[in-house]
C-alpha positions as CSV (number, residue, x, y, z in Angstrom):
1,X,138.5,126.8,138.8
2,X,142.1,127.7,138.9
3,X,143.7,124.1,139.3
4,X,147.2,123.2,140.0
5,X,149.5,120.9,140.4
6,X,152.4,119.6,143.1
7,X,156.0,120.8,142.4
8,X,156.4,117.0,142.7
9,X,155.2,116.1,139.8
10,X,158.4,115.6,137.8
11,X,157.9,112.2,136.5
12,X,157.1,111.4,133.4
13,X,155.5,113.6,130.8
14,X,155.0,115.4,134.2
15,X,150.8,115.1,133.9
16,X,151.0,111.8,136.7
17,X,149.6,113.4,139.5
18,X,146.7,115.0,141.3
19,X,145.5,118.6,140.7
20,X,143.7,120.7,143.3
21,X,141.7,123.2,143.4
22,X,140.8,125.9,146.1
23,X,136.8,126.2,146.5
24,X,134.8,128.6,149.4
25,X,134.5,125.6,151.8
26,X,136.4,122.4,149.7
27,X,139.0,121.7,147.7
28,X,138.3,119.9,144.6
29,X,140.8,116.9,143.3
30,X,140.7,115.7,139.6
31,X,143.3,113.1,137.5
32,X,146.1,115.2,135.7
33,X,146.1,112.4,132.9
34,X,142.1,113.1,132.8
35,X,141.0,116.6,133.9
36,X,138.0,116.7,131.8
37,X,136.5,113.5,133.5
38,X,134.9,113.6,137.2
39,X,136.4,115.5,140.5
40,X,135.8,114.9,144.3
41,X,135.4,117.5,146.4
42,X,136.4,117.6,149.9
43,X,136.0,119.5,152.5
44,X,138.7,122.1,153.4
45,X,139.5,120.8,156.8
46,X,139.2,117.1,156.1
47,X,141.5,117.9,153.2
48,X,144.1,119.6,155.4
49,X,144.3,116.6,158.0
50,X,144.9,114.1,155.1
51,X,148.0,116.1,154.0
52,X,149.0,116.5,157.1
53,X,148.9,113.0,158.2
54,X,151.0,112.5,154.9
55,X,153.6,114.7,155.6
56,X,154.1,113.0,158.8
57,X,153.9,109.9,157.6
58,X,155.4,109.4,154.1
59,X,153.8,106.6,152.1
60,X,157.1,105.8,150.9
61,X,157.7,104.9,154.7
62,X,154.4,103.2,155.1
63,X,154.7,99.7,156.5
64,X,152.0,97.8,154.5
65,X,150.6,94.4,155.8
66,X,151.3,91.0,154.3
C-alpha cells in the first residue's frame, strides 16, 4: 500500500497523525506512531463526506457539550 501522511503533520517528531491509504473501493487509515499494528478501512465515499464535513466544520471550532 502506498501510505501517506497530511502536510499537517508538523508537530512533534512529525509521526502524530493519521496515514491513508488509497485502495480500489476504500481508503485504509492506520496510527503513524503504530503502522505495523491494525488499519480500518472505509469506504471511499463515506471517507470523502467525513473530510468534507471536517473541512467545513473545523474541530478546532467545534462547540463541545458540558
Amino acid at each position: 500500500m502506498n501510505w501517506r501522511k497530511s502536510t499537517y503533520s508538523d508537530g512533534g517528531e512529525g509521526d502524530t497523525c493519521v496515514e491513508i491509504a488509497p485502495l480500489p473501493t476504500r481508503i485504509a487509515v492506520r496510527d503513524s506512531k503504530a503502522p505495523t499494528r491494525a488499519t480500518l478501512s472505509f469506504p471511499t465515499p463515506a471517507f470523502t463526506a467525513l473530510i468534507d464535513h471536517l473541512k467545513e466544520h473545523p474541530w478546532s471550532e467545534a462547540r463541545l457539550p458540558g
